[in-house]
C-alpha positions as CSV (number, residue, x, y, z in Angstrom):
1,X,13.4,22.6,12.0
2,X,13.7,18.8,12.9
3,X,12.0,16.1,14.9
4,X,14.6,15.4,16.7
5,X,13.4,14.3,20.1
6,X,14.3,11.9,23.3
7,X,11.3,9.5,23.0
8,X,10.7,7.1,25.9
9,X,11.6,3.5,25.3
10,X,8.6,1.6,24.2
11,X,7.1,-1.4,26.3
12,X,8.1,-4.8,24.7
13,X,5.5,-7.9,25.3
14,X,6.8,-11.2,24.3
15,X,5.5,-11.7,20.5
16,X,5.5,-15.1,20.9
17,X,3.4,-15.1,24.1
18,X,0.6,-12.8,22.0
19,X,-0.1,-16.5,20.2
20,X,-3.0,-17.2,22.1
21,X,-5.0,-13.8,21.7
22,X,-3.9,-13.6,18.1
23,X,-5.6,-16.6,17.2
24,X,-8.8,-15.7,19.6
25,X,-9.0,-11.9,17.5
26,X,-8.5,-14.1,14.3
27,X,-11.9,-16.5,15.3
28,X,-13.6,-13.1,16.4
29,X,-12.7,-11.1,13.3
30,X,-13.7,-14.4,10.6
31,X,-16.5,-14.4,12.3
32,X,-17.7,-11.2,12.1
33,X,-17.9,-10.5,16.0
34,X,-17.1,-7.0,16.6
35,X,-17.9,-7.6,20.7
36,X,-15.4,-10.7,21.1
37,X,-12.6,-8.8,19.1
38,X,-13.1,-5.6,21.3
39,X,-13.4,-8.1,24.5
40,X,-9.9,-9.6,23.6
41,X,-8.3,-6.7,23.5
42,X,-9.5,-4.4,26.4
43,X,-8.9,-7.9,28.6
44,X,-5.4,-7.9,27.1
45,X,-4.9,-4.5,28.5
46,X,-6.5,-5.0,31.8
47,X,-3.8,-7.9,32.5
48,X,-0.6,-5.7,31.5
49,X,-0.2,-6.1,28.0
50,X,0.9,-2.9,26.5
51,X,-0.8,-1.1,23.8
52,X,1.9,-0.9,21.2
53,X,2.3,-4.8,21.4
54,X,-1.6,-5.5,20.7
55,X,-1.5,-3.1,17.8
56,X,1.5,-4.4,16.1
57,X,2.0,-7.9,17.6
58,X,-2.0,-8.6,17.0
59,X,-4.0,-6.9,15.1
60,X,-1.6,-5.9,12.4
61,X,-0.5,-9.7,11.8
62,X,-4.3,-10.9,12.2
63,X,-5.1,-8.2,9.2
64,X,-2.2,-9.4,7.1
65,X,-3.5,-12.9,7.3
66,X,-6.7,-11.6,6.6
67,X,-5.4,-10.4,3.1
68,X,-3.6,-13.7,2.5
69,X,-6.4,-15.5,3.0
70,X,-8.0,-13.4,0.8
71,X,-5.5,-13.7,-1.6
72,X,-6.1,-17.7,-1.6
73,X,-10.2,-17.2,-2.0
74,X,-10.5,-18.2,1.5
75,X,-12.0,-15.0,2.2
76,X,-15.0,-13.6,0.4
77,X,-14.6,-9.8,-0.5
78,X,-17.3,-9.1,2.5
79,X,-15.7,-11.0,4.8
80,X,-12.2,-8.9,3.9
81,X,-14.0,-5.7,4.4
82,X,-16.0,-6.6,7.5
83,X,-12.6,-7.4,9.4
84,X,-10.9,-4.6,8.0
85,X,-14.0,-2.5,9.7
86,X,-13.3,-4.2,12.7
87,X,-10.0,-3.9,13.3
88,X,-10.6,-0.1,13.0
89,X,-13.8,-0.1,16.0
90,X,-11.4,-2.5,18.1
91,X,-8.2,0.1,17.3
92,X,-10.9,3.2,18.6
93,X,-11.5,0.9,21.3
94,X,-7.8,0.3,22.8
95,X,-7.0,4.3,22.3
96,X,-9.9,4.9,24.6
97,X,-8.7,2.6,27.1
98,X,-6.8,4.4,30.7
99,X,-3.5,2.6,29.6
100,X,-3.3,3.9,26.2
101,X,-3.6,7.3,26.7
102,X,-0.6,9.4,27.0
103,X,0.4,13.2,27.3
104,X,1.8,14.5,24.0
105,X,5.2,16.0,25.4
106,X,6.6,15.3,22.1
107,X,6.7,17.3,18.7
108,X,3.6,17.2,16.5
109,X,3.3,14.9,13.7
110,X,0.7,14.5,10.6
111,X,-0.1,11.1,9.4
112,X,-1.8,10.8,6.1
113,X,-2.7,8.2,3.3
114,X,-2.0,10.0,-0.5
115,X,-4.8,11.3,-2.3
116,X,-7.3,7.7,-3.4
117,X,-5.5,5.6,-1.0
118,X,-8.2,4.1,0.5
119,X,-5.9,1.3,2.8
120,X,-6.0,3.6,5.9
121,X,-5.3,0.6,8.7
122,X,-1.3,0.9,8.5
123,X,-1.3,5.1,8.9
124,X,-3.9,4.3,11.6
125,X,-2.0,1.9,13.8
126,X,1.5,4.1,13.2
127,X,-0.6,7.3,14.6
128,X,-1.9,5.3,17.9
129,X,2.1,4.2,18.7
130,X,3.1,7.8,17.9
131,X,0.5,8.6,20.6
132,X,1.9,5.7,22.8
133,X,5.2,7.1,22.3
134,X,4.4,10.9,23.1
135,X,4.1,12.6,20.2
136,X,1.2,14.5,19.3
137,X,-0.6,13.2,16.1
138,X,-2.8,14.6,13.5
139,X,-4.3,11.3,12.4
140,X,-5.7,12.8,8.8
141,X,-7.3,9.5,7.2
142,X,-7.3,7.5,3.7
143,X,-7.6,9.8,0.7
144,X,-6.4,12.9,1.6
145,X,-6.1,15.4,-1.0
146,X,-2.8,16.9,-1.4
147,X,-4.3,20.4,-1.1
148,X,-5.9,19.9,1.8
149,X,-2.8,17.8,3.4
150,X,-0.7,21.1,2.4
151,X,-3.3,24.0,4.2
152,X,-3.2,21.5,7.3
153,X,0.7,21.4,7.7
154,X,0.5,25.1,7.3
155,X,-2.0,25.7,9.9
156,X,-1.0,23.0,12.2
157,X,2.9,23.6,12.2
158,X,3.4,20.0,12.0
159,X,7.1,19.3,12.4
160,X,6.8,16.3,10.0
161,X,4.5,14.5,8.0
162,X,4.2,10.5,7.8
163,X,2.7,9.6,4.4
164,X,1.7,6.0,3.8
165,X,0.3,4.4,0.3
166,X,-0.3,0.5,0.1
167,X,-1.2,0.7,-3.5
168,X,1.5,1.0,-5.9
169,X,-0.2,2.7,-8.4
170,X,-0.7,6.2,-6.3
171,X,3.2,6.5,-6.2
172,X,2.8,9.4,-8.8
173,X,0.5,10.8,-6.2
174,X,2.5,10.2,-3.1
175,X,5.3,12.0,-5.7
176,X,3.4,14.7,-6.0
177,X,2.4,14.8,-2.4
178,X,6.2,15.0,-1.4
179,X,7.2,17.5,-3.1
180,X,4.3,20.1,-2.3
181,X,4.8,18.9,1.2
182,X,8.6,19.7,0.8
183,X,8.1,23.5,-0.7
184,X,6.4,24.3,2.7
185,X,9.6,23.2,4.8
186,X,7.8,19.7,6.2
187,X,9.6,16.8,6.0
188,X,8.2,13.4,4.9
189,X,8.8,10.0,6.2
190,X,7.4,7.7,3.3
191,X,6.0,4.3,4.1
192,X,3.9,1.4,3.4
193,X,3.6,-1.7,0.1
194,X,3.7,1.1,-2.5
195,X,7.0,2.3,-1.6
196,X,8.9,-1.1,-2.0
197,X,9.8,-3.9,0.7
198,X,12.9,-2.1,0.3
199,X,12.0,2.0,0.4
200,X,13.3,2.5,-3.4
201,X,10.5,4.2,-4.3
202,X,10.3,6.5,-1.5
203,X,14.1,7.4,-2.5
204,X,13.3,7.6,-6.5
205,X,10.5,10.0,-5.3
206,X,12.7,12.4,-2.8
207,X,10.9,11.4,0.3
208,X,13.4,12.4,3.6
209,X,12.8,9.2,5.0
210,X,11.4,5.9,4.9
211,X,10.6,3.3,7.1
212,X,9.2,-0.4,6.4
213,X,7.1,-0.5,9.7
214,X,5.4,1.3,12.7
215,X,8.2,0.8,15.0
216,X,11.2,1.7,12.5
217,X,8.7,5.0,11.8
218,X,8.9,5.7,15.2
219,X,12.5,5.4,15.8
220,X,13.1,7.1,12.9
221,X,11.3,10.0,13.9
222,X,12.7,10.0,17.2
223,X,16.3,10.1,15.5
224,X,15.1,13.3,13.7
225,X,14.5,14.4,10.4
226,X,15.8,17.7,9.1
227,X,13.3,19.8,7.2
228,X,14.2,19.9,3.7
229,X,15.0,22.8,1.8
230,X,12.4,25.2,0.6
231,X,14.4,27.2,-2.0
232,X,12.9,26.0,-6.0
233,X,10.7,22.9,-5.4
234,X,11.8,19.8,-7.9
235,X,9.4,19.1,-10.6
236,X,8.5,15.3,-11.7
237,X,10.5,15.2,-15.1
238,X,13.6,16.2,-13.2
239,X,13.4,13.8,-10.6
240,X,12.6,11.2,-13.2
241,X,14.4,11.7,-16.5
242,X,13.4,9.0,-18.4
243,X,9.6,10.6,-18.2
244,X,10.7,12.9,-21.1
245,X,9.7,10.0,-23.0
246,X,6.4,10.2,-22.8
247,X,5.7,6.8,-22.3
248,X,3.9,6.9,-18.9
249,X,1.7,9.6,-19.7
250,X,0.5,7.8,-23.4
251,X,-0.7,4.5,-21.5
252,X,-2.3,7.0,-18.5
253,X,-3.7,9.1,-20.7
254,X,-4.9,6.5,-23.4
255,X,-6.4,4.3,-20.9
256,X,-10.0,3.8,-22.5
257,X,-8.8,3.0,-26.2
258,X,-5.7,0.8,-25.4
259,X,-8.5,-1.3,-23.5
260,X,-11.4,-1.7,-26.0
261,X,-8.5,-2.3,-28.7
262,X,-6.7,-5.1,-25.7
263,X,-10.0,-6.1,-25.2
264,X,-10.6,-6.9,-29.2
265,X,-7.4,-8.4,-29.7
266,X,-8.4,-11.0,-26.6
267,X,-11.2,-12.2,-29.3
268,X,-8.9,-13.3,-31.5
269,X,-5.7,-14.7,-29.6
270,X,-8.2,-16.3,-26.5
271,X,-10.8,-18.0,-28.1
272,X,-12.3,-18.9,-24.7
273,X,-13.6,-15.5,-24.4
274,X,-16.3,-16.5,-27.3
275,X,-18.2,-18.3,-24.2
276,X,-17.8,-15.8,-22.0
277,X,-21.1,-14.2,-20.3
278,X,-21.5,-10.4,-19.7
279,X,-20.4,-10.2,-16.6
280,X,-16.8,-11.8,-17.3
281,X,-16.2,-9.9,-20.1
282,X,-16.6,-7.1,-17.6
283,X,-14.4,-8.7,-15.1
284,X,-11.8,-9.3,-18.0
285,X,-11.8,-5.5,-18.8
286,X,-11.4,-4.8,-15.1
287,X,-8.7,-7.1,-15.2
288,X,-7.2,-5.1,-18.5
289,X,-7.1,-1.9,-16.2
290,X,-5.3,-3.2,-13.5
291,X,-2.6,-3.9,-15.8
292,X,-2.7,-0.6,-17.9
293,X,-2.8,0.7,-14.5
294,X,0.2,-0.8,-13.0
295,X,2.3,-1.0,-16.7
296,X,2.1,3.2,-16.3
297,X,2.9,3.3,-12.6
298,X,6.0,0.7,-14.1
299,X,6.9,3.3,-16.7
300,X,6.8,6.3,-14.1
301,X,9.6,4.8,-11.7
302,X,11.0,2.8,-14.7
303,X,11.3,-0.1,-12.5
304,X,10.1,-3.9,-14.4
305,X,9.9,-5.7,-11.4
306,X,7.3,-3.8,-10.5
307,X,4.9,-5.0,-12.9
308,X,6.0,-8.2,-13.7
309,X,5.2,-8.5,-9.5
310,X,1.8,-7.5,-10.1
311,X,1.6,-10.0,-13.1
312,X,2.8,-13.5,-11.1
313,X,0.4,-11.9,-8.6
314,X,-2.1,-11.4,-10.4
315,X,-1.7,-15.1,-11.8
316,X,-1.9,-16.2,-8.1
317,X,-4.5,-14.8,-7.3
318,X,-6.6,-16.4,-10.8
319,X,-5.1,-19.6,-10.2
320,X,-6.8,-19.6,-6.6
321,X,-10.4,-18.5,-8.3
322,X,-10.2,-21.4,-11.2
323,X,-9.7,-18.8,-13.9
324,X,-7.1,-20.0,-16.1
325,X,-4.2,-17.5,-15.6
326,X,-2.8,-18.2,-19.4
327,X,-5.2,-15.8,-20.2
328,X,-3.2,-13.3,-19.2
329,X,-0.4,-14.1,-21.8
330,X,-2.5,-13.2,-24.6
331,X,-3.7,-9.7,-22.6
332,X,-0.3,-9.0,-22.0
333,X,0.9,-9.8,-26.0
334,X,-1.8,-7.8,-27.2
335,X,-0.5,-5.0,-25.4
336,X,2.8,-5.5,-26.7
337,X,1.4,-5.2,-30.2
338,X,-0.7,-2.0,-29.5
339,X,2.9,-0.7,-27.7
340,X,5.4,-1.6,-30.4
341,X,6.8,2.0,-30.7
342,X,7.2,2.8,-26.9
343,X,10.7,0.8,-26.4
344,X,10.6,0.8,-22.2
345,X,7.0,-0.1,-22.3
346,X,7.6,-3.4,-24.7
347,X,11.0,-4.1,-22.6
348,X,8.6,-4.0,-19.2
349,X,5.7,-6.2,-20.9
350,X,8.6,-8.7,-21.9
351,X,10.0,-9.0,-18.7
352,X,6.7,-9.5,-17.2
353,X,5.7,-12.6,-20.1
354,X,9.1,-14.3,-19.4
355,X,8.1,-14.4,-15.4
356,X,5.1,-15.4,-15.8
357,X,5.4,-18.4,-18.8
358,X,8.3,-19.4,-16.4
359,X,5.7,-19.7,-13.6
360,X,2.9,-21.2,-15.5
361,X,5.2,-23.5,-16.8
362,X,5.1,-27.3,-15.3
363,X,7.1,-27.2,-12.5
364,X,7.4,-23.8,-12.5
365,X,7.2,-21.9,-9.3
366,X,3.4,-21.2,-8.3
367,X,2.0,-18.0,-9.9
368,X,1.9,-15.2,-6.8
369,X,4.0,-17.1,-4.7
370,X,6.9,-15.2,-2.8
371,X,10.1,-15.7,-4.9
């Protein structure tokens, strides 16, 4: 089986004319106002604009500005939330209206964020312009078990399944999730952050497609994609070689002690941390996580830009709080120390303190900025 269908050429509203009702959904949204944002939209509609071009021409950019502003401390963490919430009433809103709805005369597609990705805004907006574009769409949610994803593309005879992560540290879920989707003859079209701006991961992990956006999704799903073979399976280690090492499932596995031992070592090689109150020694172990976190996701697709990324972002996004972002040399050395005998973990952590002493350095290029 394949998707291959004749999809309808989608509408096309000048991006640059949307400027105006971008910036009103941007005041409506910062503000909290649920009504306005809603207002904005089903007025867009009423005067001709098409649906696909508010979704992705609107409230998509309004959301990733959202998260930069966030990113600078702009934002509170409420605020972030609150127009993520939003965006989500205002997307029910526009699928409700007369000129968004659409027969399905297309094949049938499940969408689906991996199993504790809880970023569901990017699989939502793709489902509404698969149901612009014809298709009919099993919109299935953040977090979605890969059991339960499986028993629904068994039941529903979906002839494809779109799977989107935004974190990249549920790519050995959304590995997982591709390959038990695979062994039941559905194919997957990987997308979203986790993947890479450039789809490497959803190659390293087998996915039978990828696509970097909602439109390119469509279109690729129009083109077709041929159901992979059933016959075997692939299991993680033979995809992935280099996880014979054992590496990636020491730091996952020894999360807990590799902090409290980080954690120690910070006493010593931060002195700072000796005027610390409670609650930032618990933000600091937070912090400790993340990294542990994204150092094993690092050693599962054996790739070091991805964590010395999340380091200079991480940096960034210090800087921008007034928490001195050196403190995350002496984290990260610490870890070296505690990782001496695991040779792609120490070569990862080096990578990552060369990027970031070269961005803390003066001059340097600002910690979190784009490269």
């Amino acid at each position: 089986m394949s998707t291959r269908t004749t999809a309808p050429a989608a509408h096309a509203t000048s991006h640059a004319g949307l400027g105006p009702l971008r910036e009103r959904m941007w005041t409506a949204v910062t503000d909290g106002d649920e009504y306005a944002a809603s207002a904005h939209v089903l007025d867009a509609l009423d005067d001709g604009t098409d649906a696909e071009s508010v979704l992705l021409d609107v409230i998509a950019p309004v959301q990733a500005r959202v998260g930069a502003e966030w990113a600078a401390n702009r934002l509170g963490v409420a605020q972030e939330h609150a127009a993520s919430a939003i965006a989500e009433r205002v997307i029910a809103a526009l699928a409700h209206h007369p000129s968004a709805r659409v027969e399905p005369r297309l094949g049938r597609i499940a969408v689906a964020c991996v199993d504790k990705e809880w970023h569901a805004l990017p699989a939502r907006l793709l489902a509404e312009v698969l149901s612009l574009r014809g298709w009919r769409v099993d919109f299935l949610g953040a977090q979605v078990p890969t059991p339960h994803l499986v028993a629904h593309l068994h039941h529903s005879g979906a002839d494809a399944v779109a799977l989107s992560s935004s974190l990249a540290t549920r790519l050995p879920t959304a590995h997982a999730a591709i390959t038990a989707c695979q062994a039941v003859g559905v194919a997957v079209l990987a997308g979203g952050a986790a993947f890479g701006p450039d789809g490497r991961y959803a190659r390293l992990l087998g996915a039978d497609a990828w696509a970097p956006d909602a439109r390119s999704a469509a279109r690729r799903l129009a083109e077709g994609i041929p159901a992979p073979e059933t016959t075997g399976g692939h299991a993680s280690t033979g995809d992935l070689p280099h996880l014979a090492d054992q590496e990636y499932t020491y730091v996952a596995r020894e999360q807990v002690p590799l902090v409290r031992e980080v954690l120690a070592q910070l006493e010593r090689r931060f002195p700072a941390m000796a005027g610390y109150t409670d609650h930032q020694r618990e933000r600091t172990a937070e912090d400790i996580v993340h990294l542990l976190d994204h150092l094993a996701v690092a050693l599962y697709v054996d790739d070091d830009a991805l964590f010395t990324a999340f380091v200079t972002w991480t940096a960034g996004i210090l800087t921008a709080r007034d928490v001195p972002a050196r403190s995350l040399r002496p984290a990260l050395d610490a870890l070296a120390a505690e990782l001496q005998d695991f040779p792609r973990a120490r070569r990862l952590l080096d990578h990552a303190r060369h990027a970031l002493d070269a961005t803390l350095a003066p001059g340097g290029r600002t910690p979190g900025a784009p490269a």
